[in-house]
PALOMI-602787 format. One record per residue: residue in three letters; x, y, z of N, C-alpha, C, O, CB in turn. Coordinates in steps of 0.1 Angstrom, whole numbers, plus 2048, in hexadecimal, padded with zeros to 3 digits. Atoms other than C-alpha are relative to their C-alpha. Glycine has a CB too. Layout:
N
AlaXYZXYZXYZXYZXYZ/...
This chain:
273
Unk7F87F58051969056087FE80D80880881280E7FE8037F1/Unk8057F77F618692161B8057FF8118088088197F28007FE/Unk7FE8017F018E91163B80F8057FF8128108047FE7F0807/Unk7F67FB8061AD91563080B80C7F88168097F68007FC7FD/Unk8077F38021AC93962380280581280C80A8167ED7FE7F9/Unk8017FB7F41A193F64780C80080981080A80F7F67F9805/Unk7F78027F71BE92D65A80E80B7FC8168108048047F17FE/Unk7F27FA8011D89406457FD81080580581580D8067FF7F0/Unk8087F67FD1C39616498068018118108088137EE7FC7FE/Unk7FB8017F71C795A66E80C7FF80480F80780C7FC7FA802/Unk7F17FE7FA1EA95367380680D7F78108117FD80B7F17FD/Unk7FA7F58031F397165D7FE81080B80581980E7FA8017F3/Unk8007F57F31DF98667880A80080A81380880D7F47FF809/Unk7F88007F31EE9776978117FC7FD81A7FB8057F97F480B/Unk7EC8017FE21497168B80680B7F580C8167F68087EC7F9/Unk7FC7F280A21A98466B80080D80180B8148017F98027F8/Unk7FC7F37FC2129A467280680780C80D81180C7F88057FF/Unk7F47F97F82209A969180E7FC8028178028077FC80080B/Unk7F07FC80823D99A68380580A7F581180C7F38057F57F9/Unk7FB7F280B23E9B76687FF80C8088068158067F68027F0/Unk7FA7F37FB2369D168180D80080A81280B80C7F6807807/Unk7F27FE7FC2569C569680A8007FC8148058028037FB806/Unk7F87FC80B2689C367880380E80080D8138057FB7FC7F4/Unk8007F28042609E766F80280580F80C80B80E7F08067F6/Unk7F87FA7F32689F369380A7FE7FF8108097FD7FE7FC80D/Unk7F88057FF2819E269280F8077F481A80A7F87F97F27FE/Unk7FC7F68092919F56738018097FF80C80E7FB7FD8027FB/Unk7FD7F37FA285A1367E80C80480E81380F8117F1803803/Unk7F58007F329BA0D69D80C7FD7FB8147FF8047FF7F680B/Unk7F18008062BAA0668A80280A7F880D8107F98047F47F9/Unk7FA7EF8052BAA266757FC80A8088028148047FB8067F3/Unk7FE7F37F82B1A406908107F980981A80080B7EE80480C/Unk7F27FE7F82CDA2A6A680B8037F781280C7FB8057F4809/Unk7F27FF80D2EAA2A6887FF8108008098168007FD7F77EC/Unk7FA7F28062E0A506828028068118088108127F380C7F4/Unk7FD7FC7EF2E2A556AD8117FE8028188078067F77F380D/Unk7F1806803304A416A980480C7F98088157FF8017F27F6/Unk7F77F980B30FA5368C80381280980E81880A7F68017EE/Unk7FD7F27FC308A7869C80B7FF80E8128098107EF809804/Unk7F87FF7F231BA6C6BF80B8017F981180C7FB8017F580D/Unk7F37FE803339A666AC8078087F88138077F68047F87FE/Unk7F67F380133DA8769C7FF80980B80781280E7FB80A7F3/Unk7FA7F67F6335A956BB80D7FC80C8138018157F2805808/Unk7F48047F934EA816C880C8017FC8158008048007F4803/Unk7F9801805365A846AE80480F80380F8108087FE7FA7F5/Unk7FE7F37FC364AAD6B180380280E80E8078107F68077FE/Unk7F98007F1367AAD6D680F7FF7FC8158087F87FC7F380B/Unk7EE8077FA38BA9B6D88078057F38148057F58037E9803/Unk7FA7F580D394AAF6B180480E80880C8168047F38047F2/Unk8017ED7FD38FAD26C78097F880D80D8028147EA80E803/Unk7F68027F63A5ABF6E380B7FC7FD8147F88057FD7F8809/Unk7F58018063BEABA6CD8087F08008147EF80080980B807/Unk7FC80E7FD3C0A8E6D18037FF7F38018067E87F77F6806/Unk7F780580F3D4A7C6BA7F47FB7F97E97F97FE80E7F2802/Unk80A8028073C2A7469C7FD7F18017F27ED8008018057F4/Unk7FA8108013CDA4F69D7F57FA8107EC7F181081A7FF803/Unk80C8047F63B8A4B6C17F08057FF7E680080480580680D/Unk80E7FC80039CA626B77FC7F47F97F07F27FC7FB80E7F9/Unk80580E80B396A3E69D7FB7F98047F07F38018077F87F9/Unk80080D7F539BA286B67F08028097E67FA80981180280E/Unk80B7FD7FA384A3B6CC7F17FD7FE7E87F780580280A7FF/Unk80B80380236AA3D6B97FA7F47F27F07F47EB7FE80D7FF/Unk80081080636BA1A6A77FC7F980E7F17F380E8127F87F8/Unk8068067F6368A0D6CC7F28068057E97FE80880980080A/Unk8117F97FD347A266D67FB7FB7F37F37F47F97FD813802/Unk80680080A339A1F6B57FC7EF8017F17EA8018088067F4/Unk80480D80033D9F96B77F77F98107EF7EF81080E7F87FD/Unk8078077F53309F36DD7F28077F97E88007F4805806813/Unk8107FD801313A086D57F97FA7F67ED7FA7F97FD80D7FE/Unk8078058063099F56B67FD7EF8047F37E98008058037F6/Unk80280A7F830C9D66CA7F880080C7F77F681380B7FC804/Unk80C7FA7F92F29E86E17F47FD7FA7EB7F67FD801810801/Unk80C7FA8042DE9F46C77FC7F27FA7F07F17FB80080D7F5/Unk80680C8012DB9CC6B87FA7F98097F37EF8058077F87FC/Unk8048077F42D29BF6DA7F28058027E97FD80180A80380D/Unk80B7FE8012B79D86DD7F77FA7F57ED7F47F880180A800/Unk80A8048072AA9CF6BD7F77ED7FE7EC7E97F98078057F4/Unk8088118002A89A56C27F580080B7EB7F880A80C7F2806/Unk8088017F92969B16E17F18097FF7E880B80880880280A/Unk80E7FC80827A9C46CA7FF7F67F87F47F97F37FF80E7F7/Unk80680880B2769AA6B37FD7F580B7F77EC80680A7FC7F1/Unk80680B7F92709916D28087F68058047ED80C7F87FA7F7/Unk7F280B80129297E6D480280380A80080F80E80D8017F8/Unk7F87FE7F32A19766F680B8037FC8108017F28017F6808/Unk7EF7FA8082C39886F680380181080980B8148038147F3/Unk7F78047F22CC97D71D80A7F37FD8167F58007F47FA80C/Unk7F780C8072DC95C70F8098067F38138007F07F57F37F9/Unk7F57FB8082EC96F6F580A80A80781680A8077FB8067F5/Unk7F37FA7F82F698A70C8107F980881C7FC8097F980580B/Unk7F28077F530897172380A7F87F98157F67FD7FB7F480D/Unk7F480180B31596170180C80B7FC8188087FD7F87FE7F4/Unk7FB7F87FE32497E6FB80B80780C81480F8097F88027FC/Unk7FA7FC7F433398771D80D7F78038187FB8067F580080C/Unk7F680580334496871B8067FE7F98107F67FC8017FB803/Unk7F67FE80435296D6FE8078088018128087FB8017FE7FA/Unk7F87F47FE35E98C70880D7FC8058187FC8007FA80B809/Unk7F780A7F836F97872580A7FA7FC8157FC8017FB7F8804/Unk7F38078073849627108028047F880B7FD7F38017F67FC/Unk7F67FA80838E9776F880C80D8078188108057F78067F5/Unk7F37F47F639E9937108047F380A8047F88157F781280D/Unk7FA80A7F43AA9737268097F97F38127F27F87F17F380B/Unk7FA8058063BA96570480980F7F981580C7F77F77F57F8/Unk7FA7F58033C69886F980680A80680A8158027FC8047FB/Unk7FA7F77F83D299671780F80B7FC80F8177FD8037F780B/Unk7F87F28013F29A770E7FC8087F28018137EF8117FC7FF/Unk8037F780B3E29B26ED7F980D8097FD8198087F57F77F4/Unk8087F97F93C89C370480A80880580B8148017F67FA809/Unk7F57F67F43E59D271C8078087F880C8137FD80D7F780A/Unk7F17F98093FE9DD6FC7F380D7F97F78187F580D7F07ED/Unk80D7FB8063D79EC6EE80280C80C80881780C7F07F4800/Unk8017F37F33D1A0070F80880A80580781580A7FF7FC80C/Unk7F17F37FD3F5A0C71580380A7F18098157F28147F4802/Unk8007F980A3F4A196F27F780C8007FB8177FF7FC7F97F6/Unk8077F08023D5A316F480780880E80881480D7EA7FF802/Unk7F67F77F33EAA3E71A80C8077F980E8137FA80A7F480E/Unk7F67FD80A406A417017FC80F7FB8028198007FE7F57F3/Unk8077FA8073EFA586EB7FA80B8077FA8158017F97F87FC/Unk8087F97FD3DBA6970480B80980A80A81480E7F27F9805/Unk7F37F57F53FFA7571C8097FF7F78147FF7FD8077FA811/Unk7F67FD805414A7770480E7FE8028138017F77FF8087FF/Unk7F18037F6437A707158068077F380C8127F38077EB806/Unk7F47FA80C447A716EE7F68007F67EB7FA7F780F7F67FC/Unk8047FE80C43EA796CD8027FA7F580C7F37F88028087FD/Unk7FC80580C440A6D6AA80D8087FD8098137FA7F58027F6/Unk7F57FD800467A796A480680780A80B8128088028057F7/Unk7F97FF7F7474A796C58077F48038037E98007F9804809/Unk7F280A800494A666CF7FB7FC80B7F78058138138057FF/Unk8028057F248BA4E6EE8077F480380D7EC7FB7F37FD802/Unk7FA80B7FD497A357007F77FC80F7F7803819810802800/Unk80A8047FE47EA1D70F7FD7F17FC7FB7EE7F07F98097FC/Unk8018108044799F671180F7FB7FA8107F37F17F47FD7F3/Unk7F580780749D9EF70B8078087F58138097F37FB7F47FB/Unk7FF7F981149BA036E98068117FF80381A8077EB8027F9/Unk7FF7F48024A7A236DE8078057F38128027EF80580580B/Unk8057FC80F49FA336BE7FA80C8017F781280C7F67F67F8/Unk80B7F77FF48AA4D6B17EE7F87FB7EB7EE7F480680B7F5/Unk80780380046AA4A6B27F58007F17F780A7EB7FF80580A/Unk8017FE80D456A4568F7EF7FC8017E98017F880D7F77F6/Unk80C8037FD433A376997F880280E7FE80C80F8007F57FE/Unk8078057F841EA336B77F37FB7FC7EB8027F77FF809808/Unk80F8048063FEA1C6AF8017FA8108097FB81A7FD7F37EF/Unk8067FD7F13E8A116CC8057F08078017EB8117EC805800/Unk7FB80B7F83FC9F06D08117FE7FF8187FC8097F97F37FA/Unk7EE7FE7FC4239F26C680180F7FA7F78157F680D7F37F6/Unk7F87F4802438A126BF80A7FC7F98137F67FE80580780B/Unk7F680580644BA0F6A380C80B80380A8178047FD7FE7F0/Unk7F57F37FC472A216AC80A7F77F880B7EB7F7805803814/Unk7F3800806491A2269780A80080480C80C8088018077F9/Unk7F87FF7FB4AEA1A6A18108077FD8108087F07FE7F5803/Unk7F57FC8094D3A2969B8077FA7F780E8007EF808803806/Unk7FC80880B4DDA0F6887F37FD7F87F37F07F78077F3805/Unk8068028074C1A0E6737F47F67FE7EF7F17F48078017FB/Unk80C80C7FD4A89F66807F78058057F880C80E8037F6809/Unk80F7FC7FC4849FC6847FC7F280D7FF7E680B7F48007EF/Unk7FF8067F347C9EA6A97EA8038047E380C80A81280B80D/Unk80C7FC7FB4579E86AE7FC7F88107FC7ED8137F57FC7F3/Unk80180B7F14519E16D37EF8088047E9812800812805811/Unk80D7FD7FE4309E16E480080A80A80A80F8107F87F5804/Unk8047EF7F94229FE6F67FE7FA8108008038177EC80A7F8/Unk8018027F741C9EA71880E8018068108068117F87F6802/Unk7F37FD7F94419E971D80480F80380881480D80A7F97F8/Unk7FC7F4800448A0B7117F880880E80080E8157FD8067F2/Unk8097F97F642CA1A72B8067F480E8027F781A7EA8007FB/Unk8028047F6437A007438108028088138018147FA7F27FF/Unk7F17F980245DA0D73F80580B8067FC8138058028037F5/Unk7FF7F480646FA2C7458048057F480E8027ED806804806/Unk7FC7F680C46CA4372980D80980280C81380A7F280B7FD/Unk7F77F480548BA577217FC8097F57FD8047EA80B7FB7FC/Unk8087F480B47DA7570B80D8087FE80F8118077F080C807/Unk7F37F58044A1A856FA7F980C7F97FF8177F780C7F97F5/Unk8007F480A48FA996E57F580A8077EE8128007FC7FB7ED/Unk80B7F57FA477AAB6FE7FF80D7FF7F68147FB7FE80180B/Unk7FC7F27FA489AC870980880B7F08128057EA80E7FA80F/Unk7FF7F980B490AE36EA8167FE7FF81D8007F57F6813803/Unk7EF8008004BBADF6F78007F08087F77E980C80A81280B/Unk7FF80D7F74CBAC17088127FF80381A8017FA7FA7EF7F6/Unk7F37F97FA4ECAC571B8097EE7F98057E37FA7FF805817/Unk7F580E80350BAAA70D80C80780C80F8128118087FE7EB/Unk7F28017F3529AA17278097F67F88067EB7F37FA7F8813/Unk7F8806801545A9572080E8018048168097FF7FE7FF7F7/Unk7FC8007F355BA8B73D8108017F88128037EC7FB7F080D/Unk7F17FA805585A9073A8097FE80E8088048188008147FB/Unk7F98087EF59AA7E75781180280081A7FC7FB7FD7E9800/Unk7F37F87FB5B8A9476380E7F680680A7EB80B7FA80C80D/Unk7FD8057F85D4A8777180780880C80B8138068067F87FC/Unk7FB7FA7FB5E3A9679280B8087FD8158037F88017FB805/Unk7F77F88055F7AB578C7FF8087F58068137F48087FA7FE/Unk8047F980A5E9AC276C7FB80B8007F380D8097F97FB7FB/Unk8037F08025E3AE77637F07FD7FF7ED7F87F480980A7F1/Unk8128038005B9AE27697FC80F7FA7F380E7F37F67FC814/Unk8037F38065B6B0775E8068007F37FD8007EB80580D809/Unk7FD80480B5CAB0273F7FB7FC7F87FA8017ED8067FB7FF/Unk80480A8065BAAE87357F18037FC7EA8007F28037F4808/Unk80F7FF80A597AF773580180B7FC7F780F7F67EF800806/Unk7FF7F480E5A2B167237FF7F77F87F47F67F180E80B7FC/Unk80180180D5AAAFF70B7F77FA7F77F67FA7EA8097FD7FD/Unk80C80880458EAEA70A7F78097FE7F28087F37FB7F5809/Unk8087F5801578B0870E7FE8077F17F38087EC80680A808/Unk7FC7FC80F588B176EA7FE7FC7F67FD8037EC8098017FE/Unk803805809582AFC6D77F47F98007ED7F87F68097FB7FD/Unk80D806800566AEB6E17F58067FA7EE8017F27FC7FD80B/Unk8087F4805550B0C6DB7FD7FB7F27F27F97EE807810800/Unk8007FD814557B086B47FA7F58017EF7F87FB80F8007F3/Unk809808807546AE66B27F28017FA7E88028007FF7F8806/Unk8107FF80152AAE969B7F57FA8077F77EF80B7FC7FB7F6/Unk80F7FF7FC507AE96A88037FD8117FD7F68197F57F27F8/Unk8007FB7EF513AF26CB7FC80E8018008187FB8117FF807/Unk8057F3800500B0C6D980780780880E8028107F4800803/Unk7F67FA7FB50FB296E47F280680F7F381181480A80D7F3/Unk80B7FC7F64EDB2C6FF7F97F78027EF7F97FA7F880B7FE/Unk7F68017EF4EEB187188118017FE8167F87F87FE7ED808/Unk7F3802803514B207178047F48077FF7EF81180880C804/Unk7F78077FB532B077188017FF80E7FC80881580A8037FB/Unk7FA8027EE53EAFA73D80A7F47FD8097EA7F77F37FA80E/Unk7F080880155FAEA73E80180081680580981D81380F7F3/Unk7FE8007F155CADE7678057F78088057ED8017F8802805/Unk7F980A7F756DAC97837F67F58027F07F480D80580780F/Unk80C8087F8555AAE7858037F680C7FA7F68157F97F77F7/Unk7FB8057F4566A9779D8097FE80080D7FB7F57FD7F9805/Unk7F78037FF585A8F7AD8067F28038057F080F802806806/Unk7FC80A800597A6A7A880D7FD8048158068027FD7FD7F7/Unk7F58037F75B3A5A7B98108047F581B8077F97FE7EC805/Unk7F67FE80A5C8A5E7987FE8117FD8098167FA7FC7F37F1/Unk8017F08025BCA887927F07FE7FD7E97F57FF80C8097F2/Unk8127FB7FC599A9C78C7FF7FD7F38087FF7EA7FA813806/Unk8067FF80A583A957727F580A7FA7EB80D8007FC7F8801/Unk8067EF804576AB375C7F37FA7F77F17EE7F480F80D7F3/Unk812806804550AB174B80280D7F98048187FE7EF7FE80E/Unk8027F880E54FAC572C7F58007FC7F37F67F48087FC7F6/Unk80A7FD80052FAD072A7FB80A7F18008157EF80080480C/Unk8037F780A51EADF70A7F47FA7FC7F07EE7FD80A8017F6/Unk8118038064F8AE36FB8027FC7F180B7FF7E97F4811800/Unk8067FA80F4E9ADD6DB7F27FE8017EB80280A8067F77F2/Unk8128028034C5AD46CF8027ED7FD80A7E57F87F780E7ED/Unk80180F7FE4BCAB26D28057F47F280C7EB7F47EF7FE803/Unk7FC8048084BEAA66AE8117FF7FC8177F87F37F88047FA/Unk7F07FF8034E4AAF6AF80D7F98068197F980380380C804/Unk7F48057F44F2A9D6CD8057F87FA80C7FD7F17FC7F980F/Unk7F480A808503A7E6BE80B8057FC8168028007FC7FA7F4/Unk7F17F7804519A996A98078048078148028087FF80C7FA/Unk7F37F87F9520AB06C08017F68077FB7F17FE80080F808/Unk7FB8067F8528A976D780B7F77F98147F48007F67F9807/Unk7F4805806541A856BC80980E80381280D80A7FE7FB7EF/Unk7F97F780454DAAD6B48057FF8088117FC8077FD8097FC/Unk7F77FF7F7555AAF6D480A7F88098117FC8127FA805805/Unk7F38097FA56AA8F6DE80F8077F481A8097F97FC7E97FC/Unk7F87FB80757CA9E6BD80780D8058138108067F98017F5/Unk7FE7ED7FB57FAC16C880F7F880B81B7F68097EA80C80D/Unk7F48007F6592AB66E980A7F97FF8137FB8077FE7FE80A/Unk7F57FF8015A8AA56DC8098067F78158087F88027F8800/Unk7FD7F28085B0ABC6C580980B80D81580E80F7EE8087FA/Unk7F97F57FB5B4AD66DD80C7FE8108128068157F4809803/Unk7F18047FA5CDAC06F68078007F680E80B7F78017F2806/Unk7F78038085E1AB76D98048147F980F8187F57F87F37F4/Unk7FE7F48035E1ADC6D080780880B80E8118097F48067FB/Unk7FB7F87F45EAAE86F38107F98048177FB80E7F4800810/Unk7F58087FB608ACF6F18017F880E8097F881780B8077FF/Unk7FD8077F45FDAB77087FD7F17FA7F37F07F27F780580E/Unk800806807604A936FF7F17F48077EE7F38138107FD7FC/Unk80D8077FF5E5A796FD8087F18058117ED7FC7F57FF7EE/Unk7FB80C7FF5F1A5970E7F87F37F87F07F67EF8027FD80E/Unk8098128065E2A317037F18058097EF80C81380B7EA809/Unk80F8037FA5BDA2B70B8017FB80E7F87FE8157F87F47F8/Unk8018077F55C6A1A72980480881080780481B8087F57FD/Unk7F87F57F75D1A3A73D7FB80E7FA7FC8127EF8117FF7FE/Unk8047F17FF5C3A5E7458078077F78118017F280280680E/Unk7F67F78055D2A7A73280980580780680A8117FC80A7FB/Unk7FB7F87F65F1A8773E80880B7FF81480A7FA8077F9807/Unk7FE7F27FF5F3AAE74280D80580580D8048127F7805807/Unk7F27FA7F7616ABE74D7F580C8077E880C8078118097F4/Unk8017F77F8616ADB7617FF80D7FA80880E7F18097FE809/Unk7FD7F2807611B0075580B80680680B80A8117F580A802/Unk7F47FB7FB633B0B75680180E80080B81380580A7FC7FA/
């Protein structure tokens, strides 16, 4: 019994306790790293807050620093308690491998999302057109962009196309010029004609009166010149004024007594007698 006594005596020296003091290191090294962790990512979080980043990537951000480094700070610790962590590292490495080699466009629609985020091209309620699509814009997350379409369909497409696309940004600029062309035929009073377009077009609501109207020659066709009726508004308005104003001119032919032929044929203008 004593001998026995002794043996356990003995293995409690040489294994026990310095398994409980690499335990207790070992502990102690996971709450000073968790509170090391924890302080980087308010100072990481304040940084890119006083740089004004979207809040939606500051998450991202710091959910990815927060998770490599705790996948740090476990590695260190198997390698205080005595554990090889080379065979786990390279376990690890290749699963890294096949999961970004099985999730590749997740990864690519992921990466073009925070580019998204960090240049901005468009905003959350900006009208674009981009991947085919064009809507307003109603989301950006860091893998699709949800956009709304004019008919009423929400279109979520991924962010690697959109970034791999041209962006059209309608709603950038605080005005945005509408055209809408007007095909003469030879002989027609061309001064006439943009008084009168000039007169009425003005009145369409939400036409600005700065940038002013332009009623101009835009080019000349084998049949007569084609006029470009030009007028501002602010971005959210175009669709209207751009109906008001197909309305408007004919309005103001039909008002100047000049008659509107079939679809299939220019307007045709007499002469100012």
């Amino acid at each position: 019994m004593d001998e026995l006594i002794n043996q356990l005596k003995t293995l409690a020296l040489t294994e026990a306790v310095p398994f409980l003091i690499k335990l207790g290191g070992a502990l102690v090294m996971w709450f000073v790293g968790r509170t090391v962790i924890s302080g980087f990512q308010r100072v990481l979080q304040l940084t890119m807050q006083k740089r004004k980043i979207d809040s939606t990537l500051i998450r991202y951000v710091e959910s990815l620093f927060s998770s490599a480094l705790t996948i740090l700070l476990g590695l260190a610790l198997l390698g205080v308690m005595g554990i090889e962590t080379t065979s786990f590292a390279a376990l690890l490495a290749a699963a890294g491998i096949a999961i970004g080699s099985a999730w590749s466009g997740l990864l690519s629609n992921f990466a073009a999302g925070v580019f998204l985020l960090v240049l901005r091209p468009f905003r959350v309620g900006d009208e674009i057109n981009s991947g085919e699509v064009t809507g307003v814009v109603q989301e950006i997350g860091l893998f699709v962009t949800a956009i709304d379409t004019t008919d009423n369909l929400r279109i979520f497409v991924g962010n690697a196309r959109l970034l791999g696309d041209n962006i059209i940004n309608f709603s950038h600029h605080p005005h945005r010029k509408i055209t809408v062309k007007l095909p003469l035929l030879h002989g027609a009073d061309v001064q006439a004609v943009k008084r009168a377009l000039e007169a009425r077009v003005v009145a369409v609501p939400d036409v600005l009166s700065e940038p002013a109207l332009s009623v101009e020659v835009e080019e000349f066709t084998v049949t007569g010149p084609v006029l470009a009726v030009q007028a501002w508004c602010k971005p959210i308005h175009a669709n209207a004024v751009k109906d008001g104003m197909g309305q408007a001119i004919q309005e103001a032919l039909a008002a100047a007594g000049y008659a509107i032929p079939g679809q299939q044929a220019p307007w045709v203008l007499p002469k100012a007698g």
